[in-house]
N, C-alpha and C positions, 0 to 999 in steps of 0.2 A: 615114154621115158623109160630107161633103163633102167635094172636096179644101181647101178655103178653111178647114174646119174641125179638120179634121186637122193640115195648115200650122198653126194657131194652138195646137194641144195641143201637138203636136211643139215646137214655141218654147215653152212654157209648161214642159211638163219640161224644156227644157237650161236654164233661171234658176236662179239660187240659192235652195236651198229656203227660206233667209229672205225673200230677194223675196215668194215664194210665200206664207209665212205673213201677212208685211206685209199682202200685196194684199186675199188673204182675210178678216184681222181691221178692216180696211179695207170689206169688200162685207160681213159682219156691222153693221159699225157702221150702215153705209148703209140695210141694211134696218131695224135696230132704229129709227133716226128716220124712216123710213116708213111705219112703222105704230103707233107715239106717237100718243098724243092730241095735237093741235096745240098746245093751250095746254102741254103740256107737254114737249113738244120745243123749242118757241120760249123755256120757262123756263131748259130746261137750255143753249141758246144763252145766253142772257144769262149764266148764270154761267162760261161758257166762254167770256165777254167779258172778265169782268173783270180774269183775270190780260195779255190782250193792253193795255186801258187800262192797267193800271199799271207795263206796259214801258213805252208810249209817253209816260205822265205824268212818267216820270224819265231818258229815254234824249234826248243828245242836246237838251234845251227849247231851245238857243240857236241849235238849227240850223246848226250850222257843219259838217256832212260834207257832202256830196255828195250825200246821199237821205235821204230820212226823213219822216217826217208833220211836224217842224216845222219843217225846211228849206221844205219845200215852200209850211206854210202863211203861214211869212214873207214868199216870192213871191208867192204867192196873193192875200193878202189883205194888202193897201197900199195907199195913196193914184193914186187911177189907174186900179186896175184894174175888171176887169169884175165881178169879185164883191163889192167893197166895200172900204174900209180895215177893216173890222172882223172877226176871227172869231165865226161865229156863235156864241149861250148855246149849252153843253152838246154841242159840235160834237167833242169828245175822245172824248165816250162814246157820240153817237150813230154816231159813225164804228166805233167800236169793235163796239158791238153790230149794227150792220149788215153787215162783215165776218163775225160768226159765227153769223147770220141768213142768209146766204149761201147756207152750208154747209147749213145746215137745209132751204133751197128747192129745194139740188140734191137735196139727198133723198125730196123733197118733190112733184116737181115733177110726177110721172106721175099726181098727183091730177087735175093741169090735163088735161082730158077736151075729146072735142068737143060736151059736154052739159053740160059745168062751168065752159066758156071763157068766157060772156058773164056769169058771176056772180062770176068769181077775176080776170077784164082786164077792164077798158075799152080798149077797139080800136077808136074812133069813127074816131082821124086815120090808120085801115090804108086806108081806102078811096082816101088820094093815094098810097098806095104800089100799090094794086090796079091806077090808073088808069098809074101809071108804068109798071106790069110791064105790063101791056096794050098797048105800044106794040111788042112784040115784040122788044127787043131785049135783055131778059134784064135784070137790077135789082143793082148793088152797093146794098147795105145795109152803111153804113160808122158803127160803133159803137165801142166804148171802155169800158175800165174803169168806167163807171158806171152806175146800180142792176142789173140783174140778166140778166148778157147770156146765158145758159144758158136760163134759161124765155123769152128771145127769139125763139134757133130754135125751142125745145119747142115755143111756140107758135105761129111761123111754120109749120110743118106742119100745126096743126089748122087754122089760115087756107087751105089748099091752095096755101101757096107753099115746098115743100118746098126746105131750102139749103144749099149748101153753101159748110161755113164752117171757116176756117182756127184750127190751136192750134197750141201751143208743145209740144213732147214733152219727157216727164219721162223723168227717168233711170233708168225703171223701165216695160220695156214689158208688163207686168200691170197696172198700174195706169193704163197707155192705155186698154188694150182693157176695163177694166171702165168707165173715163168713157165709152169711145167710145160701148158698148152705153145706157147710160143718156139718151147725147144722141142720139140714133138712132129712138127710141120714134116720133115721130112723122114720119120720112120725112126729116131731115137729114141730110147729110152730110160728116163731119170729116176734115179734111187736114190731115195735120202740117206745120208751118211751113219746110219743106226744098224750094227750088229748087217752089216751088209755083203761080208764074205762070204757066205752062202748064196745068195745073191747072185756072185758072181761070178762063184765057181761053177755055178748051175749053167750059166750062159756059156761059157767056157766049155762046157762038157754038151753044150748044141751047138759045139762049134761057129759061136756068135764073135762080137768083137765089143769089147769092154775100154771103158775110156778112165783113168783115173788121172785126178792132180796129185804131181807127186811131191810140189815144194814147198811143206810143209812137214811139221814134226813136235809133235806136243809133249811134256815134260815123260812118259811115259814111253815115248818110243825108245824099242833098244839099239837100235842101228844110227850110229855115228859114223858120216862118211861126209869127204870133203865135197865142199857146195860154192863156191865163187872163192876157192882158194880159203877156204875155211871149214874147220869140222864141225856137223851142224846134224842134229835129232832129225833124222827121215824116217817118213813114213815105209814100209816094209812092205806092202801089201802087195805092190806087182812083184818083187821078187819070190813072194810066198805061193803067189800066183802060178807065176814059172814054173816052178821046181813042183808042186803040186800036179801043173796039168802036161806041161811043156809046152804051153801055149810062147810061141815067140813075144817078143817085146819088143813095139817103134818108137821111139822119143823121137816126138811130134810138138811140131810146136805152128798155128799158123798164126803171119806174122803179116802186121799191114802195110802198104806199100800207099797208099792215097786213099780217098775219101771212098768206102765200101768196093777198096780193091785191094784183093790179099795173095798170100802168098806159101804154098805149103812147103814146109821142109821137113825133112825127114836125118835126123841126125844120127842117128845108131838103129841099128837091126840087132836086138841080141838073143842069140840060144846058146845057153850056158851049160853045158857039160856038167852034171852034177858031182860031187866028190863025197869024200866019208866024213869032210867037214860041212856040214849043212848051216853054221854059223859064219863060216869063211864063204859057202855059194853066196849068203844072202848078202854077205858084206859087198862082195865081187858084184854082183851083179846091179845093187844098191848104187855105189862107186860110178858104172857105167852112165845108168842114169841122169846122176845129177851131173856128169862130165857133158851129156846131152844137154843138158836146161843150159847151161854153166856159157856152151857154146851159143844156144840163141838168146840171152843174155846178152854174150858179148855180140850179138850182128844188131841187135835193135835196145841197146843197153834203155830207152826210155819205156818201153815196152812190158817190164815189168812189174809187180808190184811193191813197189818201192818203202809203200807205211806199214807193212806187215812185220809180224814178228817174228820172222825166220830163223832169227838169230839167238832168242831170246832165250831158250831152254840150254844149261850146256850140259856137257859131259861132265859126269861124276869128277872131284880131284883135281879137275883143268886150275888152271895160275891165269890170268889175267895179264898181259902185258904191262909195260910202264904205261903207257899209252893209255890202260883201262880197257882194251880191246879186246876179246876170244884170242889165243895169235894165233897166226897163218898154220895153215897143216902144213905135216912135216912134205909132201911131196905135192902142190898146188899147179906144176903141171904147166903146159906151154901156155904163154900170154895171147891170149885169142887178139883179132883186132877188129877194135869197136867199131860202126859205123858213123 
């Protein structure tokens, strides 16, 4: 045994032995939907959909809290915006079922082989991210809650651009280290979201490739930039990224097409010409990003994460519409078309 592995039993006996249980009936459950017939693992998702549809069919419809799948898609979807005044037919349950789809692919996903990858993805638009990392200076891949950011990296390793890429830690360090192992299969590697830009500047500067979520923004960030045709607290950190290393930036997003078959898109290439306003680069470059998310959004509008609180932090001074709503940024830009 390693000391690195030892270190991790050692920690594993001082947790509480219900942690313990958790974790395990947990890596049980994992492997039973790993070796399911696919059609019948994707069945038993769908019924493990439907009591989430029928919280969100009755929680909240008028959207007046601060988060929630219909907070949001009151914002979302209005007059103005990038994805249309309309919510898409059937956008409740495909949301729903795509959430517990999810879960199925993470269990799923060590299927995706490097002799199975060009029949489970279409990876046509990997080749402008190939040409980006090619320039030596190491590749932010800046993605977001939307279709399936897990078999991103999975499959970022079978491509040979092994990454490292940042998560949020749960309040259960068993149940880290059994995700960690599971996203790891193919040469990635995950960093908890703690004091982490060091991190990643470091990989950066071994000309590595770095994977961040970027659709998110907590009462603290200082970059306000429009997001599904609304101004909305982003996170900073790939454009900090940028202009620090000049590492390019891909808004990536892989997106599913059927049961453990996906699909990569590649929405912006950016390298941003720095200026002597260093608040205006990061705004600039900020902007592009979420015009990225914004567009695969609008192609798989069920696809995202709908109950989060994207919205919830605002800008200092902002007014509220009649409505009670953030309102629309002042330039929200061509209305994409949903699928």
């Amino acid at each position: 045994m390693t000391g690195g592995d030892g270190e991790r039993a050692a920690g594993a006996a001082r947790e509480p032995l219900w942690q313990r249980l958790l974790v395990g009936c947990l890596a049980i459950t994992i492997r039973l939907f790993a070796v399911l017939p696919g059609w019948l693992a994707y069945t038993i998702a769908d019924g493990l959909a439907v009591p989430w549809y029928l919280y969100w069919r009755f929680a909240d419809p008028r959207g007046r809290r601060s988060r929630g799948y219909w907070r949001n898609v009151r914002i979302a979807f209005r007059p103005g915006s990038p994805l249309g005044s309309q919510r898409p037919p059937g956008h409740l349950w495909r949301w729903s079922r795509h959430v517990a789809w999810l879960a199925v692919d993470f269990c799923r996903m060590h299927r995706i082989t490097a002799q199975s990858l060009a029949a489970r993805c279409q990876v046509a638009e990997y080749e402008s991210m190939r040409a980006a990392f090619a320039q030596g200076k190491g590749l932010i891949c800046a993605t977001g809650h939307v279709g399936v950011w897990d078999v991103a990296g999975h499959a970022a390793g079978l491509l040979g651009l092994p990454i490292t890429s940042v998560f949020r830690p749960s309040p259960l360090p068993g149940l880290d280290r059994l995700v960690a192992r599971l996203r790891t299969t193919t040469g990635q590697t995950v960093v908890a979201r703690r004091n982490v830009l060091w991190t990643l500047k470091k990989a950066l500067a071994e000309r590595e490739a770095i994977g961040i979520l970027c659709d998110g923004g907590g009462k603290h960030s200082a970059v306000v930039a429009p997001f599904l045709g609304t101004d909305a607290r982003t996170v900073a950190t790939p454009a900090l990224l940028h202009l620090a290393t000049g590492a390019p930036i891909a808004v990536v997003a892989v997106l599913r097409t059927g049961r453990l078959r996906f699909r990569l898109r590649v929405y912006d290439v950016i390298r941003h010409a720095p200026t002597q306003d260093r608040d205006g680069d990061v705004l600039a470059i900020t902007t592009r990003i979420n015009a990225g998310l914004t567009r695969a959004i609008a192609e798989a509008p069920e696809q995202w994460f709908w109950q989060g609180r994207r919205f919830r932090h605002r800008p200092d001074g902002e007014v509220a519409g009649p409505d009670g709503l953030p309102p629309p940024s002042a330039g929200t830009g061509p209305v994409f078309t949903s699928s």
